[in-house]
C-alpha distance (Angstrom), angle and dihedral (degrees) to the residues before:
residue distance angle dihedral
X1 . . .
X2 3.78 . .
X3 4.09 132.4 .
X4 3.72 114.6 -112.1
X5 4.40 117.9 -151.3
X6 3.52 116.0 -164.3
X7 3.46 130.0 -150.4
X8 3.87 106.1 -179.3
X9 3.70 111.5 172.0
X10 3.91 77.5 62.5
X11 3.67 99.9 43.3
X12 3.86 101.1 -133.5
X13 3.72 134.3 117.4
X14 3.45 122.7 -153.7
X15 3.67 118.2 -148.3
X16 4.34 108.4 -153.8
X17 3.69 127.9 165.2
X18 4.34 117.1 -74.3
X19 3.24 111.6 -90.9
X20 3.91 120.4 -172.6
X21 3.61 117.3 -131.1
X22 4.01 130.2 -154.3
X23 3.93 124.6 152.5
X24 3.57 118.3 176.4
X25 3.83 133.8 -148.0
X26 3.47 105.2 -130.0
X27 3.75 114.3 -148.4
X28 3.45 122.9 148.6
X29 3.83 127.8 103.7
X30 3.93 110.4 -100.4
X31 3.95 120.5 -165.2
X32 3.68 126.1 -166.1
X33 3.97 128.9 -144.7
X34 3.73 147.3 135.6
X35 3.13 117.6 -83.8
X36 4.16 95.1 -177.1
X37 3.78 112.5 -85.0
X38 3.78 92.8 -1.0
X39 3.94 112.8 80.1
X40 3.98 96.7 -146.7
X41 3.46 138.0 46.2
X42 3.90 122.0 -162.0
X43 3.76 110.8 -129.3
X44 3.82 119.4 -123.1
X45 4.34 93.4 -132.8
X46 4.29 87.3 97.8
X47 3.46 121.2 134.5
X48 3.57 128.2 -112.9
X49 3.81 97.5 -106.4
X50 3.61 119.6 -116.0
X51 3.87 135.4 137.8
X52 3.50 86.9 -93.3
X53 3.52 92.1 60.9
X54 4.06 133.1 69.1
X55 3.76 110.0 -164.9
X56 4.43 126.0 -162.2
X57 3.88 95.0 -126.9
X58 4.05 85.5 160.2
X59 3.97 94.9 109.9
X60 3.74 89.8 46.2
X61 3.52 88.9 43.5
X62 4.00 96.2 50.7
X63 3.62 89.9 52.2
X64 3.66 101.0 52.0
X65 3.50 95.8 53.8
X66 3.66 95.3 44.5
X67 3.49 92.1 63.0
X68 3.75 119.9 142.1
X69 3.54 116.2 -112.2
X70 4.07 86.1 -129.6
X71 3.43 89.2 68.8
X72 4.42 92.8 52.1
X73 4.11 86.7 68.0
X74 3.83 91.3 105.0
X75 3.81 142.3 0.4
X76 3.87 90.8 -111.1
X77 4.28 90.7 52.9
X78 3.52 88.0 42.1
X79 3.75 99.9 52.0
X80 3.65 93.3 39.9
X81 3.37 93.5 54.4
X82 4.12 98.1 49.1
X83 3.47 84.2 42.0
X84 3.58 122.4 36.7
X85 4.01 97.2 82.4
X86 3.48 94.9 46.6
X87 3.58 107.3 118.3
X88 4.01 97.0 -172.4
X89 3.78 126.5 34.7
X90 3.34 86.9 -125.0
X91 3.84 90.8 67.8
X92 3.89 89.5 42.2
X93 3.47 94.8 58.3
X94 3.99 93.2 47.2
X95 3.94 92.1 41.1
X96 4.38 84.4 63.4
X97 3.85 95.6 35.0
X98 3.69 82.8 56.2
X99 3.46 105.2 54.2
X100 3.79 95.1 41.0
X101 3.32 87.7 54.6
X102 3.95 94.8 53.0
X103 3.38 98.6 29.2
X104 4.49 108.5 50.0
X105 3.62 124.8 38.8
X106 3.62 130.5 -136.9
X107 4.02 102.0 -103.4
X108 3.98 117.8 176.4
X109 4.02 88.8 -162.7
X110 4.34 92.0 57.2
X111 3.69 97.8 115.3
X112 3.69 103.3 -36.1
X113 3.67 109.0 -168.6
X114 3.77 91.5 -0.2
X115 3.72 119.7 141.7
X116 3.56 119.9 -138.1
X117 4.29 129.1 -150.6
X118 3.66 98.2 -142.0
X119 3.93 139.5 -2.9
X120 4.25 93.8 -108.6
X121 3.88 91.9 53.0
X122 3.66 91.3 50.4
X123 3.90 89.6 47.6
X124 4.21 91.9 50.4
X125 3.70 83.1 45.8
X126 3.43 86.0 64.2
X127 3.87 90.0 42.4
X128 3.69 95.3 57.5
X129 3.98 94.8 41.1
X130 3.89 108.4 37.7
X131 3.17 90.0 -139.3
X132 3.79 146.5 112.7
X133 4.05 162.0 140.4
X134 3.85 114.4 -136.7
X135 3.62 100.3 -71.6
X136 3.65 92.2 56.8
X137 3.82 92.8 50.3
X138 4.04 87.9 44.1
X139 4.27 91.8 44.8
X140 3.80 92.9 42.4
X141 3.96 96.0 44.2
X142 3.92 93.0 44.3
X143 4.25 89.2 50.1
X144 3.38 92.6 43.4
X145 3.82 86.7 58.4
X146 3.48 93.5 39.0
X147 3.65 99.6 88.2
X148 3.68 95.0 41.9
X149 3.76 87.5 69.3
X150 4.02 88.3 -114.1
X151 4.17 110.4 139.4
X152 3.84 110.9 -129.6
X153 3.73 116.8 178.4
X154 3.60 118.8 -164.0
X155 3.38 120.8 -135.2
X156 4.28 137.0 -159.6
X157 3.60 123.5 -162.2
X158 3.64 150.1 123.9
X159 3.93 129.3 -63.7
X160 3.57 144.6 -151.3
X161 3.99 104.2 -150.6
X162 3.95 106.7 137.8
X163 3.75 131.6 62.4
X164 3.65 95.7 -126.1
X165 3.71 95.8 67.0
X166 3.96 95.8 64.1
X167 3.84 99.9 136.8
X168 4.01 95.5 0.9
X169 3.59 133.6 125.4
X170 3.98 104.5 -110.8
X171 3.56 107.6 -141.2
X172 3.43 111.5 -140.3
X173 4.06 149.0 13.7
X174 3.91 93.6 -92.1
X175 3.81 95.6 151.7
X176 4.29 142.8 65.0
X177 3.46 133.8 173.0
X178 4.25 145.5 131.1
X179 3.52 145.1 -24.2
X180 3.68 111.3 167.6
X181 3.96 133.8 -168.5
X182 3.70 112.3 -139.3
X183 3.72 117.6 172.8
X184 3.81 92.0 -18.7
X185 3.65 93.2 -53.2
X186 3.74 127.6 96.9
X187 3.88 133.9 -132.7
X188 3.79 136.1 -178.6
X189 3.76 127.8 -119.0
X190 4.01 135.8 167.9
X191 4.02 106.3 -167.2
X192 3.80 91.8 -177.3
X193 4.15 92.3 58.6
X194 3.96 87.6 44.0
X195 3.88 90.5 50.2
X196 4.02 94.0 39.0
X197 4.07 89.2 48.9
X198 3.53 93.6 42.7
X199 4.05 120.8 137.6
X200 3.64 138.9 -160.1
X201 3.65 118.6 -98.6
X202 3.60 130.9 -157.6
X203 3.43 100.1 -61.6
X204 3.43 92.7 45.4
X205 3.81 96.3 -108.9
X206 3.91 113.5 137.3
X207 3.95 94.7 -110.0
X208 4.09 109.8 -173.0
X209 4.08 127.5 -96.4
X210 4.32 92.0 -105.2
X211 3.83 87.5 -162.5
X212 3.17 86.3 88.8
X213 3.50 107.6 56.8
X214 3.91 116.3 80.6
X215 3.80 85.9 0.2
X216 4.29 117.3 -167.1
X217 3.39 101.3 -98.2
X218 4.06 92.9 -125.3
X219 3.69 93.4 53.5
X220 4.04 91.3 45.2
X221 3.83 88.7 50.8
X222 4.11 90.9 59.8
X223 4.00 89.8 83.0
X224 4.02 101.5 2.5
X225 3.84 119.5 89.8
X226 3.80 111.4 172.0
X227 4.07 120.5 -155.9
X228 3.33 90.0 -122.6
X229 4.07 112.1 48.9
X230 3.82 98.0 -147.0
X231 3.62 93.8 74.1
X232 3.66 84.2 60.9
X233 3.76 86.8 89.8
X234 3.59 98.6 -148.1
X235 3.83 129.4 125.9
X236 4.04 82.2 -139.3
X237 3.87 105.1 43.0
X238 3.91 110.3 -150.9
X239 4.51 123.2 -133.6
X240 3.45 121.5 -115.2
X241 4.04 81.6 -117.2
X242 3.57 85.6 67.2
X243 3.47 101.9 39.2
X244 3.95 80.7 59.9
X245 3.46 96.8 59.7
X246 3.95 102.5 49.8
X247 3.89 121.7 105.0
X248 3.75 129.6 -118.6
X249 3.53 120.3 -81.4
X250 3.37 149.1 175.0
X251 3.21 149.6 -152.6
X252 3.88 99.7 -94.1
X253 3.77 81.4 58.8
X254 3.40 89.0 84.0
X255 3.54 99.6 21.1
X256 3.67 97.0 70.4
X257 3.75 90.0 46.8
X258 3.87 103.4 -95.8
X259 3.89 104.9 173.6
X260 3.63 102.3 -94.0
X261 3.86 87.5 -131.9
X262 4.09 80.4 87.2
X263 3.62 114.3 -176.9
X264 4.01 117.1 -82.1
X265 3.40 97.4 -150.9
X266 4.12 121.6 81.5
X267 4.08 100.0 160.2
X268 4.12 102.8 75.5
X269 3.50 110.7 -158.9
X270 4.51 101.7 -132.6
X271 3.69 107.4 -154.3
X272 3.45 100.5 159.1
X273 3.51 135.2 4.8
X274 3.86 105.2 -70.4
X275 3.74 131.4 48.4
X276 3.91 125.0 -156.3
X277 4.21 108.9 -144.5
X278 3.89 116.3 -167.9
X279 3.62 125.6 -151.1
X280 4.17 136.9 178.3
X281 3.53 120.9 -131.8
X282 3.96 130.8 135.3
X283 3.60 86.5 -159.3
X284 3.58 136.6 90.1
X285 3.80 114.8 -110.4
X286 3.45 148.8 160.7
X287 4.40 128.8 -127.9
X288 3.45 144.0 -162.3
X289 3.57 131.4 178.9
X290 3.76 142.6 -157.3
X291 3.92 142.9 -169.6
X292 3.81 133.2 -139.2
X293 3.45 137.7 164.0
X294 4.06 107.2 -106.8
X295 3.99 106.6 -87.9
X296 4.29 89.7 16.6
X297 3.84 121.5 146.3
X298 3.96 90.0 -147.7
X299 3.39 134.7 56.2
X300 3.67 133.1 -157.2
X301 3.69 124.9 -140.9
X302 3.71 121.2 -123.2
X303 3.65 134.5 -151.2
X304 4.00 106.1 -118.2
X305 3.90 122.2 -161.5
X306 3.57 112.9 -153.5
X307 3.72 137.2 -160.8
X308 3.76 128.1 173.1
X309 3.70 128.0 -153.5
X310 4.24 106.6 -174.2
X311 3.80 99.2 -59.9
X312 3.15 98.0 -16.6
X313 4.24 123.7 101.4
X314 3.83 126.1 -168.8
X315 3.38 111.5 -160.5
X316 3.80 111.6 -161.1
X317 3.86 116.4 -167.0
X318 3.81 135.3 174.1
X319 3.62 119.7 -116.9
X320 3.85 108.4 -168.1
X321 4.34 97.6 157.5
X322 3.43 112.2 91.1
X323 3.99 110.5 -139.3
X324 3.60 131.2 37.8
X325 3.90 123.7 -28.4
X326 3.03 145.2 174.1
X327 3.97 123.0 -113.1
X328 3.96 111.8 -162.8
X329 4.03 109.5 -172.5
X330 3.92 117.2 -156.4
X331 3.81 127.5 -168.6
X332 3.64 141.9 174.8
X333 3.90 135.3 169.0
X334 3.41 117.7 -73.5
X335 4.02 107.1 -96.3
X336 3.84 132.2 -166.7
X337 3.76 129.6 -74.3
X338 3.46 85.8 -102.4
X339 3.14 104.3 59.5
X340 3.49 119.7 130.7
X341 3.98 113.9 -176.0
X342 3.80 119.1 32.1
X343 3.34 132.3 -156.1
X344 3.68 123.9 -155.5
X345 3.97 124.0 -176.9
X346 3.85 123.9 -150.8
X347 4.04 105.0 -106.8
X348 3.90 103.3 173.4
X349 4.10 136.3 -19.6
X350 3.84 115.1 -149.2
X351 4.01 127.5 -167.0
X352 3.62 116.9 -105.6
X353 4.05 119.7 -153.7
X354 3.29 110.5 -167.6
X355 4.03 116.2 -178.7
């Protein structure tokens, strides 16, 4: 999925690699102290995360990836040092996420195919190398936490991470990452998809995708199937069959405010030459479309006509390549007349058979 910028007084669209966008509003009160030999200590006053909820993690954040590299020489140094002036578990488990996140770097060449003799020398592996796939993001976050006390569960399954599989079986348990227990309740989180998606901020630092981390179970489930269907989360645990049928989507799916009842179907049947998409959203927003064979580098974009019934959008598109395609939906809120650069963020692809 790509990011399309629009200049139209100009008339051009500019087609540049997908990035995935998250800001938060930071809100909560932060206090600083000494806690002993660690300058900061990480009030209790957080939140119980939810999507209803944006939390300040910012001092937390700043500390983990300041972190000396005297205190990297082990997993024990290292976790007592992210951890030890946490005052919640809540600000434990951020204080690690964070500087995993800043600190190793997604690598498909870290010990592909290599066996390892035990979960903790994996982990230090990943210590010593700063680098990692998603079981060495999973091993090294749940050791890390280990010694804290904290209760990480790691967890194999199957992923959705490539356009072409909208509304295709995936073949195979290519994927692991976190369930964690804070104050008896769990939550879901995949470090290696919050460092791979990560964007630059302000300062022009590569700052993690957040969406990520203690993830809403029903949005999670829309491209992660775990082995084992309990860590699903969800009072109504879904089949791999269905799992097989959803679309492609992304973050800004539920971002935006998409309904989180997301459509279950990502292989649209063409039989003429238009097809009718329906989305949920109580907001007002904007959408563009575009067109690719399955497995293309380019895309082509599409005129969309759109009508709106309350919060309901149908998005009606014309479909004039026979085969199978690719249909990559964009949105962003709806901005003033004014306006003079947009810009949309992928939300979902679906697979287009065409006969």
């Amino acid at each position: 999925m790509r990011n399309y910028t629009i200049w139209p007084q100009l008339g051009i669209v500019s087609l540049a690699l997908f990035v995935f966008f998250f800001s938060t509003a930071l809100t909560f009160p932060s206090r600083l102290g000494l806690t002993g030999r660690y300058p900061v200590a990480f009030n209790t006053d957080i939140p119980r995360p939810s999507k209803y909820v944006e939390i300040d993690y910012s001092t937390i954040d700043a500390y983990a990836r300041a972190t000396p590299e005297s205190a990297t020489r082990s997993l024990n140094t290292l976790s007592d040092y992210l951890t030890s002036p946490a005052r919640s578990e809540l600000a434990k488990a951020r204080s690690v996420y964070s500087w995993i996140t800043s600190h190793v770097r997604y690598d498909e060449s870290a010990y592909s195919g290599q066996r390892y003799s035990s979960e903790v020398e994996y982990a230090n592996r990943v210590l010593r190398s700063r680098r990692a796939v998603c079981t060495g993001f999973a091993l090294l976050y749940k050791h890390l936490l280990d010694r804290a006390g904290i209760e990480v569960a790691n967890i194999k399954g199957y992923s959705r991470t490539n356009d072409s599989e909208a509304g295709l079986p995936i073949q195979r348990i290519d994927h692991e990452w976190n369930a964690i227990k804070l104050d008896g309740d769990w939550y879901l989180l995949d470090i290696a998809w919050a460092q791979t998606t990560a964007k630059k901020g302000p300062d022009g630092e590569l700052m993690p995708n957040d969406f990520y981390f203690l993830t809403e179970p029903v949005a999670f489930a829309a491209n992660h199937l775990p082995s084992d269907p309990r860590w699903q989360l969800l009072h109504s645990p879904i089949s791999k069959t269905q799992f097989d049928r959803f679309p492609k989507l992304y973050d800004a799916y539920f971002r935006l405010g998409f309904n989180e009842d997301f459509p279950k179907n990502g292989l649209l049947q063409s039989g003429g030459n238009v097809l009718t998409l329906t989305l949920q959203n109580d907001k007002d927003v904007e959408f563009m479309c575009s067109l690719s064979r399955v497995g293309g580098s380019t895309a082509t974009h599409i005129p969309v006509n759109i009508q709106r019934s309350g919060e309901t959008y149908h998005l009606t598109v014309p479909v004039t390549q026979r085969g199978n395609s690719t249909l990559y939906v964009f949105a962003k809120p709806k901005g003033a007349r004014s306006e003079r650069v947009k810009s949309y963020e992928g939300i979902a692809s679906f697979t287009i058979v065409k006969g």
